[in-house]
KEKE-3310 file (N, C-alpha, C; in steps of 0.2 Angstrom, whole numbers, plus 5000, padded with zeros to 4 digits):
npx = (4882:4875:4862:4860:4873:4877:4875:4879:4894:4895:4895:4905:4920:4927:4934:4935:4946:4950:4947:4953:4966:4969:4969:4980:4988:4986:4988:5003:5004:5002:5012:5020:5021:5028:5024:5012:5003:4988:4976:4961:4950:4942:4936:4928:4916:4911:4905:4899:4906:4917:4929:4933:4932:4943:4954:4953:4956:4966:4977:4973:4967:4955:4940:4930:4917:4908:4894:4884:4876:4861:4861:4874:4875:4866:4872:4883:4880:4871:4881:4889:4899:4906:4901:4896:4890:4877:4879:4882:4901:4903:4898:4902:4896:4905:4919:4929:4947:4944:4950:4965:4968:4959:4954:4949:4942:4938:4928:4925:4923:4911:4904:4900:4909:4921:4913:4919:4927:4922:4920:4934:4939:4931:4934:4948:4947:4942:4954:4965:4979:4995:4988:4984:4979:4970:4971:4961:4957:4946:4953:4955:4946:4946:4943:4934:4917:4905:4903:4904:4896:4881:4888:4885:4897:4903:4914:4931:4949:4966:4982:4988:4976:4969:4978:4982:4970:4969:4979:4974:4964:4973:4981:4996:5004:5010:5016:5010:5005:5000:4992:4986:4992:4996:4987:4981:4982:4974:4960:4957:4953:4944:4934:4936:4935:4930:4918:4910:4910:4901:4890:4887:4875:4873:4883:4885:4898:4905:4910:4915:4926:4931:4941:4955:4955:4954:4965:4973:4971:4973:4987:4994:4994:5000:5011:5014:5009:5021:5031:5025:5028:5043:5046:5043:5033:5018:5019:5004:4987:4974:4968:4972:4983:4985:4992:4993:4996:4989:4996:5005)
npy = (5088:5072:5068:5052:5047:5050:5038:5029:5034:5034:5019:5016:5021:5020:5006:5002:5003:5016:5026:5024:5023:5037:5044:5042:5048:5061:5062:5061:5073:5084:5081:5088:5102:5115:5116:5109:5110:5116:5123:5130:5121:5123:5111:5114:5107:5094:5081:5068:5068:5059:5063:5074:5067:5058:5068:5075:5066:5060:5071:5081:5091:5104:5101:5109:5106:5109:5108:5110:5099:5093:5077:5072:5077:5072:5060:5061:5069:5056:5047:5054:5066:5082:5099:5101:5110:5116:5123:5137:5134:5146:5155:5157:5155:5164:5172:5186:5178:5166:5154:5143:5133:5128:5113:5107:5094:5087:5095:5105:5104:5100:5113:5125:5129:5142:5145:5141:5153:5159:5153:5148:5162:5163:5153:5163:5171:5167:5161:5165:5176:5168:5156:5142:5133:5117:5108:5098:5091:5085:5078:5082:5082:5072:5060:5060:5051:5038:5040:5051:5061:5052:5056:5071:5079:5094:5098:5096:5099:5104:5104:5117:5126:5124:5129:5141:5149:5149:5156:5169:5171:5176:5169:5161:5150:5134:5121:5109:5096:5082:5067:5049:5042:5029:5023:5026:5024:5014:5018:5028:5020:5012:5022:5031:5021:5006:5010:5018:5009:4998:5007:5011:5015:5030:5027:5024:5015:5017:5005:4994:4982:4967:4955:4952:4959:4974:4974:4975:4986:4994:4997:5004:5016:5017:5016:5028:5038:5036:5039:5055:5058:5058:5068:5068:5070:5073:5072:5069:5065:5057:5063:5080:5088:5103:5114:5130:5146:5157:5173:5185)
npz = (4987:4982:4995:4996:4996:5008:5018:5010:5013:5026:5030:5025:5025:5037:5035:5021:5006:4999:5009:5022:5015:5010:5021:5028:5019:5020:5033:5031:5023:5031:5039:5034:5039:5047:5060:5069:5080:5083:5089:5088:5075:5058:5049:5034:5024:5032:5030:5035:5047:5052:5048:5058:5068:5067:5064:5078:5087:5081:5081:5094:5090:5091:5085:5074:5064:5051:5037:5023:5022:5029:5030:5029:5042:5051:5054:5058:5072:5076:5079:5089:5086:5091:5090:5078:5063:5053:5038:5026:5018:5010:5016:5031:5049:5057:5066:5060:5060:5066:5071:5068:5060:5045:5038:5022:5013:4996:4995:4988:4974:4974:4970:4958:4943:4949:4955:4967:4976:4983:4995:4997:4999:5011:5018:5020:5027:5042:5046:5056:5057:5049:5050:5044:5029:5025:5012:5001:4984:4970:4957:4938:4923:4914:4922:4925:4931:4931:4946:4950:4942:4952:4964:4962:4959:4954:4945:4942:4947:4939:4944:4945:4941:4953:4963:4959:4961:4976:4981:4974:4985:4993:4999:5004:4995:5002:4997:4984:4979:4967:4970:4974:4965:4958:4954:4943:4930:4931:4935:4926:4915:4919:4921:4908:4897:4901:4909:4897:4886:4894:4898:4910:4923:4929:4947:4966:4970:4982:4993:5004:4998:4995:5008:5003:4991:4996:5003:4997:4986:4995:4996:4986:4990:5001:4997:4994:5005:5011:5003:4999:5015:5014:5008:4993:4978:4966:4949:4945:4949:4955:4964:4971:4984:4994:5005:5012:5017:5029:5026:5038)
capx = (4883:4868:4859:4858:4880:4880:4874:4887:4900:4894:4898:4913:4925:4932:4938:4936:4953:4952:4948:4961:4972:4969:4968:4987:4990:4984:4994:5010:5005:5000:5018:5026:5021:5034:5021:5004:4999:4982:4971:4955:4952:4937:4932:4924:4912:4913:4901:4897:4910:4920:4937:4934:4933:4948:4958:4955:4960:4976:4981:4973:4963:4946:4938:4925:4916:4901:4890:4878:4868:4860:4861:4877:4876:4863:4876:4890:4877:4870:4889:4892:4903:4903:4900:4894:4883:4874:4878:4886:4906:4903:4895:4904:4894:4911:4920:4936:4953:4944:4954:4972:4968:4954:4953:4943:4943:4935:4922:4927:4922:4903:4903:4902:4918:4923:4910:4921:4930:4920:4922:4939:4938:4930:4942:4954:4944:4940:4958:4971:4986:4999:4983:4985:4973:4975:4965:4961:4950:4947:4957:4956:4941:4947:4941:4922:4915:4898:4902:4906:4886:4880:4888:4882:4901:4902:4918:4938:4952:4972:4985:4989:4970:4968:4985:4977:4962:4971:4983:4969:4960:4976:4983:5004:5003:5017:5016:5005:5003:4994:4992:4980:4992:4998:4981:4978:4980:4966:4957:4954:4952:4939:4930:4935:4933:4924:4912:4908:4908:4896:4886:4883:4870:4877:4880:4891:4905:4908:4908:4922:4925:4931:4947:4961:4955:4954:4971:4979:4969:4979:4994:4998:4989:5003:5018:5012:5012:5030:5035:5025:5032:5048:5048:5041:5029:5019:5017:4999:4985:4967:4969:4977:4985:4988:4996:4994:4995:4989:5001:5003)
capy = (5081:5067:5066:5045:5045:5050:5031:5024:5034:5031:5010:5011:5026:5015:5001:5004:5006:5023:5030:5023:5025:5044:5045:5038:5053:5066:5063:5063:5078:5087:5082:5094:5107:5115:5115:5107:5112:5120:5122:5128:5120:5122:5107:5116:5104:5089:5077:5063:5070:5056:5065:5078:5064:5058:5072:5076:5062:5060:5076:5084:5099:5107:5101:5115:5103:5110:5104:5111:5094:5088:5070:5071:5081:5069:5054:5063:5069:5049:5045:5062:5070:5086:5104:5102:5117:5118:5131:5136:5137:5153:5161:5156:5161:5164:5181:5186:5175:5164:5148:5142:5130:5125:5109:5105:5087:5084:5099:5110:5100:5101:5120:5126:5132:5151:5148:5138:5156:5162:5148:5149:5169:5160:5150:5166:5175:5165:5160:5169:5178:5164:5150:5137:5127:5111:5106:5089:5092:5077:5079:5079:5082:5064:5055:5062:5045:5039:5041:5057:5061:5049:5061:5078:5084:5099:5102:5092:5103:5104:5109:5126:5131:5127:5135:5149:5149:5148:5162:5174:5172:5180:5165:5162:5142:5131:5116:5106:5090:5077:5058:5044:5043:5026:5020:5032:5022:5010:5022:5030:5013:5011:5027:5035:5015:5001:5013:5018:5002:4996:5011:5009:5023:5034:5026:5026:5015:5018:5002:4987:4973:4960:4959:4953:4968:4976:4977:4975:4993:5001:4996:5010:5022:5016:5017:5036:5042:5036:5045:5061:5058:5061:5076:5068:5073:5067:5075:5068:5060:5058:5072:5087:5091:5110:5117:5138:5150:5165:5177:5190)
capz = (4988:4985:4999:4995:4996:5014:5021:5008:5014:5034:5032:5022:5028:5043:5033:5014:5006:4998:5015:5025:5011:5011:5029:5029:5013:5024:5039:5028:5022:5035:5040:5029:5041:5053:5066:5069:5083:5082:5095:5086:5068:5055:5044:5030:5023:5036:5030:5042:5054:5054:5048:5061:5076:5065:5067:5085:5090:5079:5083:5099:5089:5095:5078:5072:5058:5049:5030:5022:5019:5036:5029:5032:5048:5054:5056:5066:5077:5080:5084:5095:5085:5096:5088:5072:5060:5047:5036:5020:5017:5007:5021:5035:5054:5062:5068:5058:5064:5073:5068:5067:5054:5039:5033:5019:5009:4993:4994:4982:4968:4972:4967:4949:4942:4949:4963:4974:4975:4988:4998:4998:5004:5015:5023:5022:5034:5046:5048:5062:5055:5050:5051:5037:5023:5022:5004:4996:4978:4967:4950:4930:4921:4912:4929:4929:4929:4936:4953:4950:4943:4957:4969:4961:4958:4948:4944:4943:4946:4939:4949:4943:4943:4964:4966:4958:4965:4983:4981:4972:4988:4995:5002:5001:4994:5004:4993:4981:4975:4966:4973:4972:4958:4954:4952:4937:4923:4930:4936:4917:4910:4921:4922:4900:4893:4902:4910:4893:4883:4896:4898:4916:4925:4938:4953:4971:4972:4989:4996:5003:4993:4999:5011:5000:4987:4999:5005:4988:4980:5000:4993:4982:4994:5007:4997:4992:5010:5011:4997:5001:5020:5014:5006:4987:4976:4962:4942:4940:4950:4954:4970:4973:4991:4996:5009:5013:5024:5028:5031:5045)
cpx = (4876:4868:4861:4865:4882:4881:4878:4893:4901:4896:4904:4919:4928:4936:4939:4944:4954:4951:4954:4966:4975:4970:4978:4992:4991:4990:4999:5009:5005:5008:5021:5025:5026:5031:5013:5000:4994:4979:4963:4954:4945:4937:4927:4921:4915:4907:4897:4900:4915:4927:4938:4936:4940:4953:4957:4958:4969:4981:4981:4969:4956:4945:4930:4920:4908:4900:4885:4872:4867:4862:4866:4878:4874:4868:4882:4886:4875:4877:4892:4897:4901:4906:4897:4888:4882:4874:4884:4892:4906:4902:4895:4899:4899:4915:4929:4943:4951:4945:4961:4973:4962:4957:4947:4945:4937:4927:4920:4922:4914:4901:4903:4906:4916:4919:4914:4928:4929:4919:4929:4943:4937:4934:4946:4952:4941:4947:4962:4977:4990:4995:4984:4978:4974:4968:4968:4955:4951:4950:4955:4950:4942:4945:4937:4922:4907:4897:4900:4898:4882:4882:4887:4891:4901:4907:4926:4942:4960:4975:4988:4984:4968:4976:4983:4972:4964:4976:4980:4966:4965:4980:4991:5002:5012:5017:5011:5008:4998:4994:4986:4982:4995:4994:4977:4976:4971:4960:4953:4953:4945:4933:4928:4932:4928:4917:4907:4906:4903:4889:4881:4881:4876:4876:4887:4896:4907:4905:4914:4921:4927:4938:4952:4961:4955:4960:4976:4978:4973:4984:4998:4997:4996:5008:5018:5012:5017:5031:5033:5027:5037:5049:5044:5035:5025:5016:5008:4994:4977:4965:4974:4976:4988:4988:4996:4991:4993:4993:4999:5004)
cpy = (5077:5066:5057:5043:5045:5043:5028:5024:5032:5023:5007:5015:5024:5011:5001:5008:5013:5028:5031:5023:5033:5049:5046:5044:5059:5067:5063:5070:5083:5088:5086:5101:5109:5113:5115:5108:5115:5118:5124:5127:5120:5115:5112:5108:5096:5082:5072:5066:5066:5057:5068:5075:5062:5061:5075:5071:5060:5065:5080:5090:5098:5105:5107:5109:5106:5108:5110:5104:5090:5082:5068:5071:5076:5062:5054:5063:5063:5046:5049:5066:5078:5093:5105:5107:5115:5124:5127:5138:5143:5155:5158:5158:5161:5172:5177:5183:5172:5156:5148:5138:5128:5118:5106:5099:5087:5090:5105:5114:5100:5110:5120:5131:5140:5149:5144:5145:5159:5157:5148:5156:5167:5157:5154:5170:5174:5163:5165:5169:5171:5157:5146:5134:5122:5109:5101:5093:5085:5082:5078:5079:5073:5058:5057:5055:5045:5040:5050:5060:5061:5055:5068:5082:5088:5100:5098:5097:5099:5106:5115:5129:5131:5127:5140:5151:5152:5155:5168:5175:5176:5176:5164:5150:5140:5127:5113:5098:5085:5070:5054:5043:5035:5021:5021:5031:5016:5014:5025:5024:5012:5017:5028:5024:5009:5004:5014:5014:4997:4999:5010:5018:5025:5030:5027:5023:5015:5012:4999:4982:4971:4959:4958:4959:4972:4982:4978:4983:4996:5001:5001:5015:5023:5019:5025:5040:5042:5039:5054:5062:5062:5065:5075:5071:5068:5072:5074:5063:5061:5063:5075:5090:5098:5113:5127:5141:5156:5170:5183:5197)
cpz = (4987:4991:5001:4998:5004:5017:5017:5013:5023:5034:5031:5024:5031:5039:5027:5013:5004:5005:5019:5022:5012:5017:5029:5025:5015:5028:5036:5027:5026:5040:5039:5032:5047:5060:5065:5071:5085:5088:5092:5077:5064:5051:5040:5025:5025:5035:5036:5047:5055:5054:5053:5067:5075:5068:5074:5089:5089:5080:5089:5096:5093:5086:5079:5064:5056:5040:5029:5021:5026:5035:5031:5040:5054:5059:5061:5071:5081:5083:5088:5092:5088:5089:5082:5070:5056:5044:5029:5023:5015:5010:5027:5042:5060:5060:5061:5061:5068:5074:5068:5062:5052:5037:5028:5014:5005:4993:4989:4975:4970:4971:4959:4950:4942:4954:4968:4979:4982:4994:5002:5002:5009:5021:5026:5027:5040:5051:5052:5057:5053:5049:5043:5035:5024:5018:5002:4991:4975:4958:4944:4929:4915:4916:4928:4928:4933:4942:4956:4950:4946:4963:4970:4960:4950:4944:4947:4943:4943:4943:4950:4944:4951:4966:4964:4962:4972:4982:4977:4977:4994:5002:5001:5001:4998:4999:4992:4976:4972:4970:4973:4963:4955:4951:4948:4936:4923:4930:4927:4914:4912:4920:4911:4896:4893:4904:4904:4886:4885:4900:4903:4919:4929:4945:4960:4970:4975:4992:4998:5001:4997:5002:5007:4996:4990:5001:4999:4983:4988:5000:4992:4987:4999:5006:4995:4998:5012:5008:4998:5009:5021:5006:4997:4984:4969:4956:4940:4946:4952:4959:4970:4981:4989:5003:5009:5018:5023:5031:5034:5042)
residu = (UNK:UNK:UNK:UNK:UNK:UNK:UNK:UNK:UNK:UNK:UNK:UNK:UNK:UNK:UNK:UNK:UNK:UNK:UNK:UNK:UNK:UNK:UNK:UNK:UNK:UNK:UNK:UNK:UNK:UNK:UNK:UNK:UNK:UNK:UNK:UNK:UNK:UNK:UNK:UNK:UNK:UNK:UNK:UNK:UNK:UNK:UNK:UNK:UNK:UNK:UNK:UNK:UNK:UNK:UNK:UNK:UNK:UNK:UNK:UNK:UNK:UNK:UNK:UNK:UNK:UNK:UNK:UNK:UNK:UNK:UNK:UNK:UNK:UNK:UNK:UNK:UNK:UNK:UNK:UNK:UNK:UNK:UNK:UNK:UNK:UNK:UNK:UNK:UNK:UNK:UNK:UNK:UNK:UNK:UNK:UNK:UNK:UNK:UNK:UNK:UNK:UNK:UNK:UNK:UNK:UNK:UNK:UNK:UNK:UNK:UNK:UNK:UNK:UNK:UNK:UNK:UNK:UNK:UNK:UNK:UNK:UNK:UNK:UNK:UNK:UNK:UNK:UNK:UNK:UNK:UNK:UNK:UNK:UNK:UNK:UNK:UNK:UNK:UNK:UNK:UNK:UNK:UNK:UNK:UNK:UNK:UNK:UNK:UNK:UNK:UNK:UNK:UNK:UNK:UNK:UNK:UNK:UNK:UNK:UNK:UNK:UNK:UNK:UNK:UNK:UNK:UNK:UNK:UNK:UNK:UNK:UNK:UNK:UNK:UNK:UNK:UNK:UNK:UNK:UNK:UNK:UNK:UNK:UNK:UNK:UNK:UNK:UNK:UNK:UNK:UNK:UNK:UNK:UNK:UNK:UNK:UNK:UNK:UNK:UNK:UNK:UNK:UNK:UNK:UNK:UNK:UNK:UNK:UNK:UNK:UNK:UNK:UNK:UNK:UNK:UNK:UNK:UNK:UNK:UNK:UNK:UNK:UNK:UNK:UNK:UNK:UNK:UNK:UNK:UNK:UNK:UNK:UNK:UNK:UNK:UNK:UNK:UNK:UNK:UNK:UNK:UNK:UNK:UNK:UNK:UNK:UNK:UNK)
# end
């Protein structure tokens, strides 16, 4: 991750609609499990720490949140995010099983392709008999855009290769989907046409506009967690949700 993106994403994550949109994507999906109850949970690549306070609070976990890039780390720590490390995913410093659940959002994708492999071992050995994944990647090598650049990502995935990926590492996938998906065709308009008919540098993009747009781009985002709530799915979209467990 750029160093430069952390203090974007530190102002905008509270209120900015892709976050809160996503936040809202998560919880639906995180529904589809029979039981959620975890009591201790990793964050593999926790950036600011804001998801981890997130979810401790929305659910009750012990969050375990660790980075490799201080810049992030720096910022949970000024707001108290409590436990956070320093250290690589790929070379986890935790004993075997010693987790009920991983989550990792959007981290993936700063690997080069095949090395997010060992990250993913990662996750499967840290985790307790029966402990679950929960993975968000960003999607579609047709969405690379300047942000993408800006943020140093390596790498977009399909849904069949991080299904793959995730069951190679000797995981049993419960379900996968795409989402962030009704907002494609702008999205590609934006990113394969205008981007490139105006031949803008690389930059972040993470910011809030202004509150009517606001609320009108967490529109889609809304009615997507109702639909993944109950029980739907989506053929195409700019991330990919997975669900896996690891069995006993």
């Amino acid at each position: 991750m750029n160093p430069a993106e952390f203090e974007n994403i530190a102002r905008a994550e509270d209120e900015m609609w892709w976050f809160a949109g996503m936040r809202k994507i998560l919880e639906a999906w995180i529904g589809r499990l029979p039981d959620s109850k975890f009591g201790r949970v990793l964050e593999g690549g926790c950036g600011t720490g804001y998801m981890s306070n997130w979810l401790a609070g929305r659910y009750g976990w012990k969050m375990f949140p660790v980075d490799l890039d201080f810049a992030g780390l720096s910022f949970g720590r000024t707001s108290g995010v409590p436990r956070m490390v320093q250290t690589d995913i790929s070379r986890l410093p935790y004993a075997d099983g010693a987790f009920d659940a991983v989550v990792s959002l959007d981290v993936l994708v700063h690997f080069s392709r095949g090395a997010e492999a060992a990250a993913i071992e990662e996750f499967y050995r840290v985790l307790k008999p029966g402990g679950k994944l929960i993975l968000r990647v960003s999607a579609l090598d047709a969405l690379r855009s300047r942000h993408s650049i800006f943020a140093h990502e390596r790498q977009r995935f399909t849904r069949p290769r991080i299904v793959e990926a995730v069951g190679s590492a000797g995981f049993e996938v419960l379900d996968s989907s795409y989402a962030n998906s009704l907002l494609l065709p702008v999205a590609w308009f934006k990113f394969r046409v205008w981007e490139e008919l105006t031949q803008q540098e690389a930059q972040s993009g993470v910011e809030v506009p202004n509150a009517v747009l606001n609320h009108l781009l967490s529109c889609p985002l809304a009615f997507e967690s109702l639909w993944l709530r109950r029980g739907g799915r989506f053929a195409l979209g700019q991330s990919i949700l997975v669900l896996a467990t690891k069995p006993y």
